[in-house]
N, C-alpha and C positions, 0 to 999 in steps of 0.2 A: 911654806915658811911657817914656824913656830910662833907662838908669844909669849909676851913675857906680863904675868900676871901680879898684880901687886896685892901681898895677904897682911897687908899692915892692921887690917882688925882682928886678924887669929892673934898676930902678935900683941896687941893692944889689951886684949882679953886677957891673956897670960901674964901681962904686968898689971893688969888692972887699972887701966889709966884708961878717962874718959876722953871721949874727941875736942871738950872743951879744956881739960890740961892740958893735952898732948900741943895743940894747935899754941896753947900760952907759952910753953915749955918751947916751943921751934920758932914761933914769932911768925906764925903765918895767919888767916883767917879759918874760921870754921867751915866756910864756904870752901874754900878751897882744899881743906884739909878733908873737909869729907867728900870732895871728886876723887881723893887719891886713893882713900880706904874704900870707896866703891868702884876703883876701876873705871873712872868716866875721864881718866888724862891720858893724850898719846907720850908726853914729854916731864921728864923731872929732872927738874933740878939738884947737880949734884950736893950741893949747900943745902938745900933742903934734905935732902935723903941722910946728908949727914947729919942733921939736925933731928932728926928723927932717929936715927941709931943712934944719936949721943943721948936723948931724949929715953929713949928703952933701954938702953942698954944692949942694942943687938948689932947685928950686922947686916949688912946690905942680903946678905945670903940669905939672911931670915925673913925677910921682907919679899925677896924678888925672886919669883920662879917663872922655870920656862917652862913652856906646853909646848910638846909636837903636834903636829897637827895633825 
């Protein structure tokens, strides 16, 4: 089985938004927001993930890739 990897700091670099806006902008902690940009979460919340595409401007696609294995 595959995974599914999360590249929210490629994205974050291309909008140039720091993990301390990003995290104000979604309403979440730094703590927690920086488990997700480094890949240390099994689980996301859909309301956050929207919060974070609404927050970049992006879409789920651009944030979430899968890897075969």
């Amino acid at each position: 089985m595959g995974n599914i990897v999360l590249r929210l700091d490629r994205v974050m670099l291309e909008r140039k938004m720091t993990l301390n806006e990003l995290a104000e902008k979604v309403g979440i902690t730094n703590v927690n927001l920086s488990k997700i940009k480094n890949n240390k979460v099994t689980a996301l919340r859909f309301s956050t993930l929207a919060g974070i595409c609404e927050a970049l401007d992006c879409t789920p696609g651009d944030i979430l890739e899968y890897q075969r294995e």
